[in-house]
C-alpha positions in Angstrom: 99.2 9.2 -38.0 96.2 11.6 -37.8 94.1 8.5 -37.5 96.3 7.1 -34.4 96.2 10.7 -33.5 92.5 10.5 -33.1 92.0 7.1 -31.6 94.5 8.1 -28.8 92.5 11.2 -28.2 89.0 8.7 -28.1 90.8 6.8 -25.8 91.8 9.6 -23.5 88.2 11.0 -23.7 87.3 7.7 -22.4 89.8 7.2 -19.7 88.6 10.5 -18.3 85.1 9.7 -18.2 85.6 6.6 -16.5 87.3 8.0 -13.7 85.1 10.7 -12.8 82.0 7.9 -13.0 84.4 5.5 -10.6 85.1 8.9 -8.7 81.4 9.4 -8.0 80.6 5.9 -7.7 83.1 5.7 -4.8 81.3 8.9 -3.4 77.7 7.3 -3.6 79.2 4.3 -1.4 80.9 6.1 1.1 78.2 8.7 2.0 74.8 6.9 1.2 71.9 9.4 0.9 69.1 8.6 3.6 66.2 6.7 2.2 63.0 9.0 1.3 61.4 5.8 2.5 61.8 5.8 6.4 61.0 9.5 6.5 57.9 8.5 4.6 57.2 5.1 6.7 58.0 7.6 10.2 55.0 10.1 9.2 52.6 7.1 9.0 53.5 5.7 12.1 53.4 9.3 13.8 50.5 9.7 12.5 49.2 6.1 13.4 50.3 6.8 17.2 48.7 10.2 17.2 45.1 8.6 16.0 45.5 5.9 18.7 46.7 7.9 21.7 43.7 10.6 20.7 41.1 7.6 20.6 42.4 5.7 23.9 41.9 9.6 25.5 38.1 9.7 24.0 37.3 5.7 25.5 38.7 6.8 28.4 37.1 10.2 28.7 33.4 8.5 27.4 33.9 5.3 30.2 34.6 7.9 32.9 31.3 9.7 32.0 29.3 7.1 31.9 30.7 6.1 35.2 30.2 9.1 36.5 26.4 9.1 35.6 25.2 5.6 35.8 22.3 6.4 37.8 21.3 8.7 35.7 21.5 6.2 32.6 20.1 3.9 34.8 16.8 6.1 35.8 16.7 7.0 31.4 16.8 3.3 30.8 13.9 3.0 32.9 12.0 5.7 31.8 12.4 4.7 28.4 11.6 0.9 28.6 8.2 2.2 30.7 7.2 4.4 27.5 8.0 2.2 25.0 5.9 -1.0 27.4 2.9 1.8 27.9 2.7 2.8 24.0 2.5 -1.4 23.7 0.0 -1.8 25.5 -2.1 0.9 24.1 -1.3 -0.3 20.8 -2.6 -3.6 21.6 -6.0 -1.8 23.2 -6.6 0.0 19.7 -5.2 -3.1 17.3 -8.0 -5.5 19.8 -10.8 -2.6 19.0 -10.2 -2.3 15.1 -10.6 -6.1 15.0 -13.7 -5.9 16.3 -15.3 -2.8 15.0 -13.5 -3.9 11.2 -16.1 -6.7 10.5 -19.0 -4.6 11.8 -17.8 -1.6 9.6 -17.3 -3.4 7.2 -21.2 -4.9 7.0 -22.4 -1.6 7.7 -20.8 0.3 4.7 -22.2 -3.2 2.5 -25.8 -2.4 4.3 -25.4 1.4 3.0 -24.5 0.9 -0.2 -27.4 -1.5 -0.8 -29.8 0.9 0.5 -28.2 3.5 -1.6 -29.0 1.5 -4.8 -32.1 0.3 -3.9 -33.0 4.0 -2.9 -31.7 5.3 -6.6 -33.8 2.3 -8.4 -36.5 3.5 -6.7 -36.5 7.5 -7.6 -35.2 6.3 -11.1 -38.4 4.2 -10.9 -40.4 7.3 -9.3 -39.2 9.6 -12.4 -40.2 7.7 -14.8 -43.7 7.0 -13.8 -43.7 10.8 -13.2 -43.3 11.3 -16.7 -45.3 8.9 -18.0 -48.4 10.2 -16.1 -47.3 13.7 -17.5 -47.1 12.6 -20.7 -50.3 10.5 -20.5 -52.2 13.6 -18.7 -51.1 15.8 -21.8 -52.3 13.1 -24.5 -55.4 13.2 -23.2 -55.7 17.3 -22.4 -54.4 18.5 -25.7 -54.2 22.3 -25.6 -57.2 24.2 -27.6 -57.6 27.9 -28.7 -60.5 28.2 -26.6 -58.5 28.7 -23.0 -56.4 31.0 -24.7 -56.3 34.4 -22.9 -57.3 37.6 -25.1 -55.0 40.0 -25.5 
């Protein structure tokens, strides 16, 4: 009997749990809780129509201004494409000049540092006949007591 006792008293246990999960079940269907989702999706899209109205304003705002001012970009353009046709041009002057002075530089600097060689050859050349003619000159006047100065 105790053991029926206790199986009626599982059973109830279980009956009871059962209903309140049907209970809440029934609750969760009839009032369904609003997706996270959509508020989640509606921030992007705010967001998204924010970003584009903000940068339509900005094309519109920068088309305006350069409307407004087209002669003056106009005259800028100008100026600029002037500079940068002058500076060409000068360019081309100096590039022609360095193409002809190059070759002729070039030759020169050659023509010096030959002469700068032959020029060291020769005061190597001078030097050492220098001291052969001092050495010769002292072979032949050796030094004797006889010019010595008396103290």
């Amino acid at each position: 009997m105790a053991r029926r006792l206790q199986s009626l008293k599982l059973a109830l246990i279980a009956a009871m749990a059962g209903a309140f999960l049907l209970t809440a079940a029934a609750s969760a269907v009839a009032n369904p809780v609003e997706p996270q989702e959509n508020s989640f999706q509606n921030a992007i899209d705010s967001l998204t129509a924010y970003l584009k109205a903000d940068t339509n304003e900005a094309m519109a705002a920068a088309a305006r201004v350069a409307r407004d001012n087209k002669g003056t970009l106009d005259a800028a353009k100008a100026n600029i494409d002037a500079t940068i046709s002058a500076l060409g041009e000068t360019l081309s002057g100096r590039k022609a000049i360095l193409e002809t002075l190059g070759p002729d530089a070039a030759a020169m600097g050659e023509a010096w540092r030959q002469t700068a060689v032959e020029s060291w050859a020769k005061m190597q050349q001078s030097a050492a006949d220098a001291l052969d003619w001092i050495a010769a000159w002292m072979r032949n006047h050796p030094l004797s007591d006889e010019h010595e100065t008396p103290v």
